[in-house]
Backbone bond lengths (Angstrom), bond angles and torsions (degrees), N, CA, C in turn:
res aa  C-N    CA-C-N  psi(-1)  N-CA   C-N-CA  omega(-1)  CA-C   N-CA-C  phi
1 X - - - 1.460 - - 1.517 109.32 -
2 X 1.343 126.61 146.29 1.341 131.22 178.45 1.014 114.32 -86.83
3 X 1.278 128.58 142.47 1.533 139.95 174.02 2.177 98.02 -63.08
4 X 1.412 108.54 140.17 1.198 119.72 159.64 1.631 104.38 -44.50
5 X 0.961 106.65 151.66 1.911 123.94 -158.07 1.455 86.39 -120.57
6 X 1.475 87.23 154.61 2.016 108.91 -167.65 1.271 84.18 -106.01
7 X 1.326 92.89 147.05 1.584 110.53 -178.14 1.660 99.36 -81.07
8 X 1.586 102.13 154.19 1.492 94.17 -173.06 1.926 88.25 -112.66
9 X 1.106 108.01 -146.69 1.437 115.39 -166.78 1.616 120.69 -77.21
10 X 1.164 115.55 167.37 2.025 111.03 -170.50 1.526 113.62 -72.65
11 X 1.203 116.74 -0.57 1.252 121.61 -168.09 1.563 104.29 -57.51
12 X 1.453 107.06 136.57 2.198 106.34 167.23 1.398 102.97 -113.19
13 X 1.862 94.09 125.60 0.901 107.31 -176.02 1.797 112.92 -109.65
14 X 1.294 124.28 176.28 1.151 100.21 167.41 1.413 145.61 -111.37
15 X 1.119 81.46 25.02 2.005 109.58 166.71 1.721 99.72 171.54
16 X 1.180 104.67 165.13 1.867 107.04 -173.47 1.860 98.41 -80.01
17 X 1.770 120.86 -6.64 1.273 86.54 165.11 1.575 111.85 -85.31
18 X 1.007 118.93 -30.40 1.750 117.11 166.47 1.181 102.15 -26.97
19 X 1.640 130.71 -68.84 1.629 132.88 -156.89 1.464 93.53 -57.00
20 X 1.597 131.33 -53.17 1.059 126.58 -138.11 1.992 95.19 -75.83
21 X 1.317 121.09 -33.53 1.401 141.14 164.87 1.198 123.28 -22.42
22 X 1.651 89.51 -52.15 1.724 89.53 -173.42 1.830 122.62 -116.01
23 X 1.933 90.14 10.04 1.739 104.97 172.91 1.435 77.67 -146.30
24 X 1.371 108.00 107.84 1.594 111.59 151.79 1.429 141.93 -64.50
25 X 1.731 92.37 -0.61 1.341 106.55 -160.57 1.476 94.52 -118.45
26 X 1.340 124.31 -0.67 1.376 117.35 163.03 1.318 139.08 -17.81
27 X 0.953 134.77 130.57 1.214 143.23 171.29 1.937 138.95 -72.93
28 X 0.862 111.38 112.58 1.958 96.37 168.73 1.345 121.97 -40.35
29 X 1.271 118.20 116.88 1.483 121.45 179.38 1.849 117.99 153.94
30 X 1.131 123.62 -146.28 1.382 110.32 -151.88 1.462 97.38 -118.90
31 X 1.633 108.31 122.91 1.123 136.01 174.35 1.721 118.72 -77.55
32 X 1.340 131.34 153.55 1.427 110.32 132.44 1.739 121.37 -100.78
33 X 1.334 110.73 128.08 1.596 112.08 -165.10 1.879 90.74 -117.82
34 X 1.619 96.09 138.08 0.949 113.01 160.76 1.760 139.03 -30.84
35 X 1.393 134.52 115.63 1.558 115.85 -155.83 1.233 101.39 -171.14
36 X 1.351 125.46 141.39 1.607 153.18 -150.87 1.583 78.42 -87.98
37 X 1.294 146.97 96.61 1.407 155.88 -159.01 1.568 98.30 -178.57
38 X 1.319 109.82 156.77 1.815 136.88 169.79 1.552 95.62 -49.68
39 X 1.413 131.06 -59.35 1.149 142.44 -176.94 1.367 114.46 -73.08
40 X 1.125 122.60 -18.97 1.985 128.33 -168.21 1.480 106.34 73.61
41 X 1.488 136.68 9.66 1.155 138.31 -141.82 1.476 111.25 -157.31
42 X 1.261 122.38 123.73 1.580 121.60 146.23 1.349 133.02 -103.23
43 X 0.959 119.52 143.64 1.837 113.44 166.80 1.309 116.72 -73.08
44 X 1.712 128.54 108.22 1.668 127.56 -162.88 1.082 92.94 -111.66
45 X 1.448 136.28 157.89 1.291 139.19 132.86 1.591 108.11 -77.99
46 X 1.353 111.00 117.51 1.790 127.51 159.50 1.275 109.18 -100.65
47 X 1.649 86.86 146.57 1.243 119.82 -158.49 1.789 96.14 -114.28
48 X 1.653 104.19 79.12 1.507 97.48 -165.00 1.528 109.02 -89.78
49 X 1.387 132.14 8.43 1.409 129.95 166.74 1.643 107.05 -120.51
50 X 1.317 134.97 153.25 1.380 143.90 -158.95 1.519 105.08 -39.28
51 X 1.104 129.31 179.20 1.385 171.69 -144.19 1.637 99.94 -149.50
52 X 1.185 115.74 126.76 1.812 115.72 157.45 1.490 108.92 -56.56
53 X 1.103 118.89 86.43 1.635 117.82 165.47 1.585 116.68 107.69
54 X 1.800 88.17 15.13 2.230 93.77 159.37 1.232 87.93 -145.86
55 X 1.423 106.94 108.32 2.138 94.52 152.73 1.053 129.77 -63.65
56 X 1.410 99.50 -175.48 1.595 119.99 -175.51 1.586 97.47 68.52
57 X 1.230 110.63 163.50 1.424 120.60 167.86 1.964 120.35 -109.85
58 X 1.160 119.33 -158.74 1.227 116.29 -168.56 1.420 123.82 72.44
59 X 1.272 105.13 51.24 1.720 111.62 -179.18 1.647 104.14 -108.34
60 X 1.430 107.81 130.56 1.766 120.56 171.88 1.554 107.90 -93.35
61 X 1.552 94.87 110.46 1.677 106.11 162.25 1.704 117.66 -26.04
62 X 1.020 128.91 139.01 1.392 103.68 171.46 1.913 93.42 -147.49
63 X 1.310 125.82 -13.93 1.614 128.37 171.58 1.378 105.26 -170.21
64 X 1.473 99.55 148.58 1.743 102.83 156.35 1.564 98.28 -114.61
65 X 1.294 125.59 -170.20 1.323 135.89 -173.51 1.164 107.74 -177.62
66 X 1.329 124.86 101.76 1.344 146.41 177.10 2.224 106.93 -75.37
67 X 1.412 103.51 94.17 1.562 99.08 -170.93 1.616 119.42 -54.00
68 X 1.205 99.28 -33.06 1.720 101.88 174.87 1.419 111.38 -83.45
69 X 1.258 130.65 31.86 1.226 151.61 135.49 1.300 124.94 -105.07
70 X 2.049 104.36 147.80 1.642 93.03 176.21 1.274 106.90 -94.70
71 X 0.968 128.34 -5.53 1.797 134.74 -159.80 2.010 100.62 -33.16
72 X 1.662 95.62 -33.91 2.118 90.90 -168.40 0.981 92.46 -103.52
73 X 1.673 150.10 23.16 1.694 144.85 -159.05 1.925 84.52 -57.03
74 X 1.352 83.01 150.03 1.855 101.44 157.60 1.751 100.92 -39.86
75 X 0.959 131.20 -79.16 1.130 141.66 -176.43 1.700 125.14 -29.50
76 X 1.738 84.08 -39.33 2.056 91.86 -169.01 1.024 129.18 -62.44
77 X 1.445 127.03 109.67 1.563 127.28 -168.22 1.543 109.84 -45.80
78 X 0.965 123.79 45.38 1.696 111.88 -179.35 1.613 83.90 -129.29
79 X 1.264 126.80 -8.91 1.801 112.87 168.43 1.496 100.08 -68.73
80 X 1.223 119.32 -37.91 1.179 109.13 -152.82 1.794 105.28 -133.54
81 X 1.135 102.57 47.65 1.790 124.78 167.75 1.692 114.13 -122.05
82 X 1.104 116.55 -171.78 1.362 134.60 155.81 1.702 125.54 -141.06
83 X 1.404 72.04 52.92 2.217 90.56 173.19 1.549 101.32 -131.10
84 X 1.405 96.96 135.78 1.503 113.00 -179.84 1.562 106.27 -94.32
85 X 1.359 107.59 143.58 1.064 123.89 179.78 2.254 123.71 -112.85
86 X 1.639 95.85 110.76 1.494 91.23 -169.01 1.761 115.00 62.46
87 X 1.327 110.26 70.82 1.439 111.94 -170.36 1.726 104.58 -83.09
88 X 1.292 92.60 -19.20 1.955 99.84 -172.99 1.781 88.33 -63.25
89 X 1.419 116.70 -41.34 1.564 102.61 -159.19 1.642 101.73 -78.92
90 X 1.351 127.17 -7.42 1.471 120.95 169.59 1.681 131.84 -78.92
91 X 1.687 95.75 3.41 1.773 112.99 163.80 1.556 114.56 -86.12
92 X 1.267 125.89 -3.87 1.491 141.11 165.01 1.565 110.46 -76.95
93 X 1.721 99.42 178.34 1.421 101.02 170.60 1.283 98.03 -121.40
94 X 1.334 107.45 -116.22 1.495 128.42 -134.66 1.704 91.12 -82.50
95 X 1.161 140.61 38.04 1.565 129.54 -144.92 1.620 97.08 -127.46
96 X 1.532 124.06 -166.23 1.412 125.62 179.34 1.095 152.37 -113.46
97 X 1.443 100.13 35.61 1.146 127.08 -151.08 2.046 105.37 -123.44
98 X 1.655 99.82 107.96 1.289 95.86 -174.76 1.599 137.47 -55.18
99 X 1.197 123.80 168.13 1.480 114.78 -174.42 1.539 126.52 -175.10
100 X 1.265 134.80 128.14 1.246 104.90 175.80 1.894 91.68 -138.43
101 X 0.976 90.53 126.08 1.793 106.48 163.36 1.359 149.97 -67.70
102 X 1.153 134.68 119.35 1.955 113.15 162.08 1.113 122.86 -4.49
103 X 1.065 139.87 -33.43 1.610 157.92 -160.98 1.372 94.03 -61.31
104 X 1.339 112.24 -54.41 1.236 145.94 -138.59 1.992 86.10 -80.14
105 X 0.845 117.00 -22.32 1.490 106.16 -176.23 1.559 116.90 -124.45
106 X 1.976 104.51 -22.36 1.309 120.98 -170.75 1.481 112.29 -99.50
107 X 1.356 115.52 -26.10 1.729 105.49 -159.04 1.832 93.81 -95.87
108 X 1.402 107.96 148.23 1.130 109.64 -171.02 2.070 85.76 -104.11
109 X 1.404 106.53 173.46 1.732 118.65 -176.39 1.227 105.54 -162.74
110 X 1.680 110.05 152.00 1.308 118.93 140.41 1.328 142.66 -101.45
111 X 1.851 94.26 -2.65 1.498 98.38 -173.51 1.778 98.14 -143.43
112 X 0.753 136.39 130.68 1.444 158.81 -173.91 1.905 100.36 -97.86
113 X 1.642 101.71 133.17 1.419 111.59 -174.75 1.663 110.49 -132.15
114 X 1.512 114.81 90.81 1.189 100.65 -143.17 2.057 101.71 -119.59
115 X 1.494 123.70 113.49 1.144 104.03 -158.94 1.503 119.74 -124.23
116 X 1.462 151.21 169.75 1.184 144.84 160.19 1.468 126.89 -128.86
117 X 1.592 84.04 132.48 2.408 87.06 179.24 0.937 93.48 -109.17
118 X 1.456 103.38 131.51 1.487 124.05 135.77 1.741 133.16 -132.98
119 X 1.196 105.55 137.24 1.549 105.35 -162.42 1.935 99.10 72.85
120 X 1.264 101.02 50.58 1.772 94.33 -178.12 1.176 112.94 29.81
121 X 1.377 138.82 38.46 1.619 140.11 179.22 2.242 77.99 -119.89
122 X 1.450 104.77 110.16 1.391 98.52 162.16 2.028 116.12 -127.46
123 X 1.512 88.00 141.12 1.550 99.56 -158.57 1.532 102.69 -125.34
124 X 1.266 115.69 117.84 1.672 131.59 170.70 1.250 134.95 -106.26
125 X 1.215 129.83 131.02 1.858 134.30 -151.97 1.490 86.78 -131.09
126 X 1.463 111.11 132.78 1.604 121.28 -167.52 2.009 99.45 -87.53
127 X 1.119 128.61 151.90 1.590 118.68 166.92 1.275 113.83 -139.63
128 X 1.349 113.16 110.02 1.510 127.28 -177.89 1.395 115.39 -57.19
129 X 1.084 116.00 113.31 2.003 120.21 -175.57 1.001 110.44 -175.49
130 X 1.493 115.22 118.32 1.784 124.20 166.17 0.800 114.52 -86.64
131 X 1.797 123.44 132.60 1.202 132.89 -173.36 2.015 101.32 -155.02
132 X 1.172 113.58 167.42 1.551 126.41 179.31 1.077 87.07 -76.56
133 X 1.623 126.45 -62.31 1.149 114.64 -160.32 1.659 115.25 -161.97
134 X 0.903 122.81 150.60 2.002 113.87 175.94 1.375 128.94 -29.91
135 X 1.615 108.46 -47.88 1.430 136.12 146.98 1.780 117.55 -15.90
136 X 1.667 91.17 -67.54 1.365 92.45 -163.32 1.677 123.40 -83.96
137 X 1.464 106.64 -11.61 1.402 116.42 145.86 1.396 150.36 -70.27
138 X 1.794 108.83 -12.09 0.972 129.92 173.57 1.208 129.56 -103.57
139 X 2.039 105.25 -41.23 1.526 108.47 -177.49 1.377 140.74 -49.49
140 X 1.397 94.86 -10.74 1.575 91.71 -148.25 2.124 82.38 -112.86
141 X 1.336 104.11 11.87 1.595 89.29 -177.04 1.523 132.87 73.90
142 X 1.330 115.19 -38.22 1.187 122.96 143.07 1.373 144.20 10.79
143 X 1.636 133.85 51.12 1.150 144.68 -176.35 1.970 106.23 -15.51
144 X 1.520 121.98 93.40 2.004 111.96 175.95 1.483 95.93 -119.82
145 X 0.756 95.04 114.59 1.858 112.58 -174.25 1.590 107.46 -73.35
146 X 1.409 136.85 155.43 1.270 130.93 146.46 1.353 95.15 -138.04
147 X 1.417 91.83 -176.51 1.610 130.29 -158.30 1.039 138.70 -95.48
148 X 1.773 118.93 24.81 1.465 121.42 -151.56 1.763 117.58 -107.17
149 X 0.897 140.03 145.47 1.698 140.33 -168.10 1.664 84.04 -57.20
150 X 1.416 104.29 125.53 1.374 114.16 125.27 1.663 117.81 1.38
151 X 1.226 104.08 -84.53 1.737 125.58 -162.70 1.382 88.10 -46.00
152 X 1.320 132.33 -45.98 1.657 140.75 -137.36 1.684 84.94 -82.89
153 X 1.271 112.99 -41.76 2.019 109.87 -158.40 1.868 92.06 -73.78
154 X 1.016 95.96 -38.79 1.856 112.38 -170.01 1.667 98.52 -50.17
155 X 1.076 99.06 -46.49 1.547 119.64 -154.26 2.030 92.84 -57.56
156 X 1.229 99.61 -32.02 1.849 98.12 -175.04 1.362 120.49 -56.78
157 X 1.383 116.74 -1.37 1.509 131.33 -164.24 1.796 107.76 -162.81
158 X 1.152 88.33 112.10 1.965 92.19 -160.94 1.552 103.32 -56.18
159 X 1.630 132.92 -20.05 1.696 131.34 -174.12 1.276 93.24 -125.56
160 X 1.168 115.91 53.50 1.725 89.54 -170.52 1.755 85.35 -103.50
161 X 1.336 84.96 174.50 1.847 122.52 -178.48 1.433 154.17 -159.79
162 X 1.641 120.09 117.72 0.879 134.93 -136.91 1.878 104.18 -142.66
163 X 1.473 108.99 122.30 1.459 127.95 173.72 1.802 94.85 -47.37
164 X 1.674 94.34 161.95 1.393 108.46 -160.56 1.204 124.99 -103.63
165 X 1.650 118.08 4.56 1.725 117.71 169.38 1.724 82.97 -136.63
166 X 1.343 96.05 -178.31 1.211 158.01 -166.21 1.522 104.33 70.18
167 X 1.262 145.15 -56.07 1.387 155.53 151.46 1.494 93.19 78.10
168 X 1.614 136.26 58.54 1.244 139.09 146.16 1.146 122.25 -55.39
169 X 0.876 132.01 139.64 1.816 129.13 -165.09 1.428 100.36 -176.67
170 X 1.570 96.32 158.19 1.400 116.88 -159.51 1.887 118.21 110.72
171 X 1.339 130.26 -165.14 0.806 155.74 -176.45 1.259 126.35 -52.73
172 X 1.205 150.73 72.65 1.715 127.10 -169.07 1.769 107.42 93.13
173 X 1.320 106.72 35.04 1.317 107.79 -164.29 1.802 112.13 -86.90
174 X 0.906 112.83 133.93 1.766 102.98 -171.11 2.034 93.82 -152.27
175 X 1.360 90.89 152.63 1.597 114.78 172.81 1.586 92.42 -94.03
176 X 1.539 96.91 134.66 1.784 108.05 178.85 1.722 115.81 -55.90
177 X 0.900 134.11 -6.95 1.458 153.55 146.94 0.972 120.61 -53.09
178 X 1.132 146.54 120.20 1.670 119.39 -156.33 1.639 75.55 -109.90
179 X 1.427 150.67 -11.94 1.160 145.89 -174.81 1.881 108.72 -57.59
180 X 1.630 94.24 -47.33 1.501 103.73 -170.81 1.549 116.18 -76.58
181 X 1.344 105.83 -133.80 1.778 112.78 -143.05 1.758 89.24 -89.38
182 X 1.488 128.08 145.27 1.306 130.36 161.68 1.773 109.92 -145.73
183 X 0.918 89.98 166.49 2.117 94.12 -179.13 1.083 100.87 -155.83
184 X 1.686 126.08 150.80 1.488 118.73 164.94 1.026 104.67 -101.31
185 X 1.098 122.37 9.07 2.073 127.99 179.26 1.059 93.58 -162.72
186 X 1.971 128.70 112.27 1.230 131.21 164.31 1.526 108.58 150.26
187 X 1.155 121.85 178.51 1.334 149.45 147.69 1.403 153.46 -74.27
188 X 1.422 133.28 101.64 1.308 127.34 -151.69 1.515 121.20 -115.15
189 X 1.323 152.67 89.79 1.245 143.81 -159.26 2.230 106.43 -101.81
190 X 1.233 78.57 178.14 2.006 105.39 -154.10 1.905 90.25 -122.71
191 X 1.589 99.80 159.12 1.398 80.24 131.82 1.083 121.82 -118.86
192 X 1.491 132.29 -5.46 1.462 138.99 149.08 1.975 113.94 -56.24
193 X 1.432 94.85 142.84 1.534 118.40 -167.72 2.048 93.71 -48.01
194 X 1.287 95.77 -33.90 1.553 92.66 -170.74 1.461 114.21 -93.71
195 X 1.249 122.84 148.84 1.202 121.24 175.58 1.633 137.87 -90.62
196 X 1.776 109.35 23.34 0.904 125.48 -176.02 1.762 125.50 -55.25
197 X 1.631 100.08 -40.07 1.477 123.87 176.70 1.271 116.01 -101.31
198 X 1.415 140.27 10.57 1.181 127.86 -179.87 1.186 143.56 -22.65
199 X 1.135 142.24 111.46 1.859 143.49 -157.23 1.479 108.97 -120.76
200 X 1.362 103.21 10.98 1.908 105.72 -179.57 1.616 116.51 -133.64
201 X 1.175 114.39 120.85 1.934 97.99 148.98 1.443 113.48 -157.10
202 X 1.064 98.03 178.62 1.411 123.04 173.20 1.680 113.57 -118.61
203 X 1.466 100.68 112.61 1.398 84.67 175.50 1.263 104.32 174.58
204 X 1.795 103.94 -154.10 1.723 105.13 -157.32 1.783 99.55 -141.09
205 X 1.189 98.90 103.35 1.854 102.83 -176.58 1.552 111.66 90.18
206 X 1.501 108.70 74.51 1.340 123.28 -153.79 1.476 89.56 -100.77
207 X 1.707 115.74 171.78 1.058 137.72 174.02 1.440 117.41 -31.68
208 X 1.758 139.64 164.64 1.620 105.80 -159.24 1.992 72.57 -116.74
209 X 1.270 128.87 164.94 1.562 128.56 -153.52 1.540 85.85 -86.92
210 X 1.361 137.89 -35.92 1.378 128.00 -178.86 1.659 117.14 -39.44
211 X 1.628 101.03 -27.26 1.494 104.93 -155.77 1.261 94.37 -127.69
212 X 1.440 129.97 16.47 1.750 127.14 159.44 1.186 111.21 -88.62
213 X 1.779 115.77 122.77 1.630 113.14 178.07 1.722 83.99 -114.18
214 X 1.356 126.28 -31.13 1.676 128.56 -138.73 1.940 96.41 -62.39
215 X 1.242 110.47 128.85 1.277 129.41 141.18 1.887 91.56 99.98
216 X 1.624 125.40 22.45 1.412 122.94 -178.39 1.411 92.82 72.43
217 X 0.758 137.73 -4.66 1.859 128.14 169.99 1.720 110.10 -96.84
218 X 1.487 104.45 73.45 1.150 124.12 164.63 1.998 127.69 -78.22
219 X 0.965 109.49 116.12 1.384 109.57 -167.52 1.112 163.79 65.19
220 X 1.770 98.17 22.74 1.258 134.10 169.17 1.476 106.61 -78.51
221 X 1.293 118.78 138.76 1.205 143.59 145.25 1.657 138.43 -47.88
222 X 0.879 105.01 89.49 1.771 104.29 -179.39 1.421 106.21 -166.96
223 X 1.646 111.17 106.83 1.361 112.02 -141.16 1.874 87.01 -113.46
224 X 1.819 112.66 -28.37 1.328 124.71 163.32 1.349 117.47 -130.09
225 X 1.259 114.71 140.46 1.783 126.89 -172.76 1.706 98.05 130.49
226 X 1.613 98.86 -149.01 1.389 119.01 -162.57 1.473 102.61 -136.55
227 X 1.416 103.72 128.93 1.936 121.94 177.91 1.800 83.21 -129.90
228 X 1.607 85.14 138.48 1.176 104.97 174.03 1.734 116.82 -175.41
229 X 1.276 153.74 129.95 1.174 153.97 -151.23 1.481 119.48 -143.92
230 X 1.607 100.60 114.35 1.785 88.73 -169.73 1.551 116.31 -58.31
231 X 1.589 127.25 -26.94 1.352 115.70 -171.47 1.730 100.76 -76.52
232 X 0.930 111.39 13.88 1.514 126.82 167.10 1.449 121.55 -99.14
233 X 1.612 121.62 -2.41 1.055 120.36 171.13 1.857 117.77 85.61
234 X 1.564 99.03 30.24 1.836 86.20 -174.35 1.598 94.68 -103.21
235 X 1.227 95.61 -178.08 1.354 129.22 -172.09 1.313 111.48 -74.87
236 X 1.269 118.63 -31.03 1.955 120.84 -176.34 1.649 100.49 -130.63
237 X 0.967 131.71 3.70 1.805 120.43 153.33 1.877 84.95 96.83
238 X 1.174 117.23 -179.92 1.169 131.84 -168.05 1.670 119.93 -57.33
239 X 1.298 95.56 129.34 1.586 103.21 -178.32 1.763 125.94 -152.61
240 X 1.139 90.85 119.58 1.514 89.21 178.44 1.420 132.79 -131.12
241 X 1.209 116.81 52.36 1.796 151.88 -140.50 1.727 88.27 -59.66
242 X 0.908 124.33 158.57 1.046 119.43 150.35 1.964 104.71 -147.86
243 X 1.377 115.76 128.27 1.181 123.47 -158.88 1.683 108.77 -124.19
244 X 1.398 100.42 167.30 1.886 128.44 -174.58 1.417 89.73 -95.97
245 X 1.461 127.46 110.57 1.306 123.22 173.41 1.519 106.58 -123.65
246 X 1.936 97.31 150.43 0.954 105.00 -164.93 1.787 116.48 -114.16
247 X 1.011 175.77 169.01 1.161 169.20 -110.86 1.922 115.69 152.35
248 X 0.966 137.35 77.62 1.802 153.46 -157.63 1.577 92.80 -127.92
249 X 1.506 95.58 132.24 1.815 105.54 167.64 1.338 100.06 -128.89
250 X 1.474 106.16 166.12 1.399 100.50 -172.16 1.940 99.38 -149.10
């Protein structure tokens, strides 16, 4: 776990890769970044040297998501608001304490840095996508697909496991069932070609447990990580991860 980060100087910037731009020698710790706020401003923790598994540095906090919490369920109006949630816990890093920021509605990106601990082993897969802002890819619910290997989503959880078709992924991702598998960041597999019933994912702001029937695993909690069940047909036999997720734009 990381020690709470020293605030660095008052300067507003307009995302922590800006800060990192114009002091290369920047530091990890708490920015003020530019943000559609009373103030024009949030306090971020940047992440101005790499990520395990995105280089370069200059990444803006933008959520954590604690999976054995519902606070980010598919469902929770905070995908699709502009109210931050626990902003004191978004001056931290890599630690467990939930959060979602201004960032979250103000910082515009092209590349998304999105990661999960478990067993304090934490692992991040970079995702190429221009957007204004996190907000505007999510709010509106909106199924936006991307393009990434399989292996790469897997990769967020060293055993993880996931059934072997449908593999929808991206943004707003949901099985036509509203019973089964959904993520607002991640990947969802079937074992039918179609993705109507989905019983697997990987991901970040999962189904909310009121409204999970898929695979007899009714009303469990795991809102980030990996659910997956071999009499369900996955690839690594039973799993029900529940993970520290992390959310960085860049």
């Amino acid at each position: 776990m990381e020690r709470k980060a020293c605030k660095q100087v008052d300067t507003v910037y307009e995302s922590c890769h800006q800060a990192l731009q114009q002091n290369n020698h920047a530091k990890n710790g708490v920015y003020r970044i530019k943000a559609k706020t009373p103030t024009n401003f949030t306090n971020v923790y940047c992440r101005m040297t790499s990520l395990p598994g995105c280089a370069g540095g200059g990444w803006t906090m933008v959520m954590k998501i604690n999976g054995n919490k519902e606070t980010f369920s598919y469902l929770s109006p905070y995908w699709s608001n502009r109210k931050s949630y626990l902003r004191a816990n978004g001056k931290t890093g890599l630690d467990d304490n939930e959060t979602k920021l201004a960032t979250f509605w103000s910082t515009p990106f092209t590349q998304l840095c999105v990661g999960m601990k478990v067993d304090n082993l934490v692992r991040f897969i970079p995702i190429r996508y221009k957007a204004n802002s996190l907000y505007d890819v999510l709010a509106d619910g909106k199924f936006r697909p991307t393009i990434i290997p399989r292996s790469t989503w897997k990769s967020l959880y060293n055993n993880s496991s996931l059934q072997y078709n449908c593999g929808r992924q991206g943004f707003n991702v949901a099985a036509e069932d509203k019973h089964h598998a959904r993520v607002r960041i991640g990947i969802i597999g079937n074992n039918g070609i179609s993705c109507r019933t989905a019983d697997s994912f990987i991901g970040f702001g999962a189904i909310d447990a009121s409204q999970r029937r898929y695979c007899y695993q009714a009303n469990i909690i795991n809102t980030c990580g990996n659910s997956a069940y071999s009499y369900c047909i996955s690839d690594n036999g039973d799993k029900e991860v529940r993970a520290m997720g992390y959310i960085f734009v860049r």
